[in-house]
N, C-alpha and C positions, 0 to 999 in steps of 0.2 A: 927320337925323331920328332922333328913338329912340324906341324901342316898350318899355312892361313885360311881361315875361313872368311870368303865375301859371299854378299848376295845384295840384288836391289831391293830385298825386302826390309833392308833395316838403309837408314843413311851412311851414306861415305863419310869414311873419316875424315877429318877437321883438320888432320894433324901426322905425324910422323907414327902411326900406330895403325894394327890391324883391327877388324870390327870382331874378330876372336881367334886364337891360335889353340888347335887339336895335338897337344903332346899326354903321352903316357894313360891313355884311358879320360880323360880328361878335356873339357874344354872351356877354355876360358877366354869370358866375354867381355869386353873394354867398357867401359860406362857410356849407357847410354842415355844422351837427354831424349827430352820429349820432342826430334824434330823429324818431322813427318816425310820419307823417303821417297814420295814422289815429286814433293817438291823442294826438299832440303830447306825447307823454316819451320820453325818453331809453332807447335800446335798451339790454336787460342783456348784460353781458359784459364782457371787458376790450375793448382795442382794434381787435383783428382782426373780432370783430363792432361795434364802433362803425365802426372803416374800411365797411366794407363798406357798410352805414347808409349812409353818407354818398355815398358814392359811387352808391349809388342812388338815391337826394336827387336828384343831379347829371342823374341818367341820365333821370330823371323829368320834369325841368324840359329838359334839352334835346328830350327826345321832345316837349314840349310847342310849344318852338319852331321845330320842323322841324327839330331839327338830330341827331346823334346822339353818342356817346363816342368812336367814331372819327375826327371832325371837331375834337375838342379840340388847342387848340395849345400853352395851357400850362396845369398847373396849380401853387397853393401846399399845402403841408401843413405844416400846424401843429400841433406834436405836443405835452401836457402835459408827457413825457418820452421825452427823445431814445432811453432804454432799449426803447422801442417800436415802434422805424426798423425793426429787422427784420420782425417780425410785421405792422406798418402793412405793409410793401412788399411782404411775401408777398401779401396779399390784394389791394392797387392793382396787382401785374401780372397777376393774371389780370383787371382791366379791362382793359389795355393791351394786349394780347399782340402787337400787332404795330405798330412805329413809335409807340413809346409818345409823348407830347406832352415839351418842355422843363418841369423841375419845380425848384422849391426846395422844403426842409424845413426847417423850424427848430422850435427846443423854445420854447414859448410859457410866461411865469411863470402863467399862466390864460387857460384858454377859456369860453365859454358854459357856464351849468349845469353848472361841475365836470366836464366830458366831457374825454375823451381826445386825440381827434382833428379837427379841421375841417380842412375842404379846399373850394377855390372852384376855380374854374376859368374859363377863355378860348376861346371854341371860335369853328370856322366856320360859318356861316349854312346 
C-alpha cells in the first residue's frame, strides 16, 4: 500500500510528483529545493540559507506524516557546485546532530530554478 503525503508546510510540487509517498514503514521524500512555501520562490542567499530551506521543506513534510528528522535513514544532496560541500554541510549537521542518516553528495550540471542545493530524503514511519 502507499499513501501521498502533502502539507503547506513544504512547497507544491513543480511537476508531475508527490511531495512524499508513505509505502511499507517508509517514507519517501522527493527533492526538495530551497523554495519557500508561503510564497513558492526561491529563498535569498547563497547556499547555507538555500540548505537550510530545504531541509525545512523536509522537516515540514515529515511532521506532516508522523514521522520526524531523527527518523531519517538516508539522504541525497545535490549540490550546483561541489565548492559549496562545506557550507551545505555546516548547516545539514546542525539537522543531524546525533546519528546523522547515510548520505551521498554530488555536483549536479543543474537543479530546479537555478538554486543551489536540493536534497530528498528516506525516513522511517
Amino acid at each position: 500500500m502507499r499513501e501521498v503525503i502533502s502539507t503547506n508546510d513544504a512547497p507544491k510540487a513543480i511537476g508531475p510528483y508527490s511531495q512524499a509517498i508513505r509505502a511499507n514503514g517508509f517514507i519517501f521524500v522527493s527533492g526538495q529545493t530551497p523554495m519557500d512555501p508561503a510564497t513558492q520562490q526561491m529563498v535569498e542567499g547563497g547556499v547555507a540559507e538555500q540548505t537550510e530551506r530545504a531541509l525545512k521543506n523536509i522537516e515540514g513534510i515529515l511532521k506532516a506524516a508522523g514521522s520526524s528528522m531523527e527518523k531519517i535513514v538516508r539522504c541525497g544532496v545535490f549540490l550546483k557546485d561541489m565548492n559549496d560541500f562545506a557550507a551545505m554541510n555546516e548547516v545539514y549537521a546542525r539537522f543531524f546532530r546525533n546519528a546523522p542518516p547515510s548520505r551521498s553528495t554530488i555536483e549536479a550540471a543543474r537543479l530546479p530554478k537555478d538554486c543551489r542545493v536540493e536534497i530528498d530524503a528516506i525516513a522511517l514511519e
